[in-house]
C-alpha distance (Angstrom), angle and dihedral (degrees) to the residues before:
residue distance angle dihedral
X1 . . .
X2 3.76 . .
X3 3.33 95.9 .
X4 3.92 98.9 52.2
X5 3.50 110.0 52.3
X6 3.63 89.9 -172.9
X7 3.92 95.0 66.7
X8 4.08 112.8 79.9
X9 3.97 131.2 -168.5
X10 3.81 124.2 -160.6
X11 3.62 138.1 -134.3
X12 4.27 106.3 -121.8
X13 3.41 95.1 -174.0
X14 3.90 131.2 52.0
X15 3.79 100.2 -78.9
X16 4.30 113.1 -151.9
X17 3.41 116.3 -139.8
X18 3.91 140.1 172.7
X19 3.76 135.3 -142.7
X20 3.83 92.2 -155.2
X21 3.42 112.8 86.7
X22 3.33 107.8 -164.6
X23 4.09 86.6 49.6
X24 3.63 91.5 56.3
X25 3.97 95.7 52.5
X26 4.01 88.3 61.6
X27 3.28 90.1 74.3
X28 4.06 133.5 60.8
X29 3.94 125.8 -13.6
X30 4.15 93.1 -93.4
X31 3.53 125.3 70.3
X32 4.47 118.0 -164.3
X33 3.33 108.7 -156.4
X34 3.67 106.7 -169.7
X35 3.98 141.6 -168.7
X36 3.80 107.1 -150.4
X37 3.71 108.5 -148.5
X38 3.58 85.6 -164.4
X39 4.31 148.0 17.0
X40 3.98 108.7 -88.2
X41 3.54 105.6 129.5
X42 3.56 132.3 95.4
X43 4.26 117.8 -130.5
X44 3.33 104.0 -131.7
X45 3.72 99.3 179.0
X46 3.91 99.3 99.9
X47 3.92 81.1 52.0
X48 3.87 104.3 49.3
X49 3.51 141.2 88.5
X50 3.36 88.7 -140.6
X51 3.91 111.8 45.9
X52 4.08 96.5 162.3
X53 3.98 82.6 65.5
X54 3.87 79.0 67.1
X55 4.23 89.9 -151.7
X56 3.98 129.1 -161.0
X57 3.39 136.6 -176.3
X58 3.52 117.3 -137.9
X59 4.33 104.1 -153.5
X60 3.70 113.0 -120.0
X61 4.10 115.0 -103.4
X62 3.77 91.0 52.7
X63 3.59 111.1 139.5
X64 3.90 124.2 -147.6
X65 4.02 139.8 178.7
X66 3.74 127.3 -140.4
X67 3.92 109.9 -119.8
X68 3.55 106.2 169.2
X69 4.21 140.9 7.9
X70 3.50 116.1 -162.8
X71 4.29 123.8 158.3
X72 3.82 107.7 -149.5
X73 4.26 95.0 -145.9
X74 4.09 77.7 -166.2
X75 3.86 95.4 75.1
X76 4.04 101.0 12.1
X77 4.01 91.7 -111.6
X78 3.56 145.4 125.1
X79 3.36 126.0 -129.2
X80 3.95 117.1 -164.5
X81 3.87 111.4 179.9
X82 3.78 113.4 -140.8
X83 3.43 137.0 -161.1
X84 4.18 109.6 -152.2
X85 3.89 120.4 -151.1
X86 3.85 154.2 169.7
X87 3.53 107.6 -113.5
X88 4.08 107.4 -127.6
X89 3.84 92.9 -155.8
C-alpha cells in the first residue's frame, strides 16, 4: 500500500488517536502520524480521566492512504505517515 498512493484501507472499528505527540510515543513501537482531510473524530478530552493525553476517536469506515514509511533506528519505531479521509463512494 505504500507504494500506491492511490490504493486506501479503512479503520472498521473506532480507531483512538492522540494529538500529543510526545503522549502517543509512550506507547507501542509504531507511531501514525496522520493528516485528516476531514472532521471524524470524537474529542474526548472533556470526557477523560486523562485530558493531557489529549484523546480522539477516529469513527470506524474512515478510509486512509499510506504516504510515507520511515523506521527511526534512534527510538526503535516506525513511523507510517497517513493521510485520513471520507470515502466518496
Amino acid at each position: 500500500m505504500a507504494k500506491d498512493t492511490m490504493k486506501c484501507g479503512s479503520f472498521q472499528a473506532f480507531s483512538s488517536c492522540s494529538q500529543n505527540r510526545e503522549k502517543a510515543e509512550e506507547f507501542g513501537n509504531t507511531l501514525f502520524i496522520m493528516e485528516l482531510k476531514s472532521a471524524f473524530t470524537a474529542d474526548l478530552r472533556e470526557l477523560s480521566e486523562y485530558p493531557n493525553e489529549e484523546e480522539e476517536l477516529i469513527t470506524p469506515g474512515v478510509c486512509f492512504s499510506v504516504k510515507k514509511v520511515e523506521f527511526n533506528r534512534k527510538t526503535n519505531k516506525h513511523v507510517i505517515y497517513l493521510e485520513v479521509f471520507q470515502n466518496s463512494w
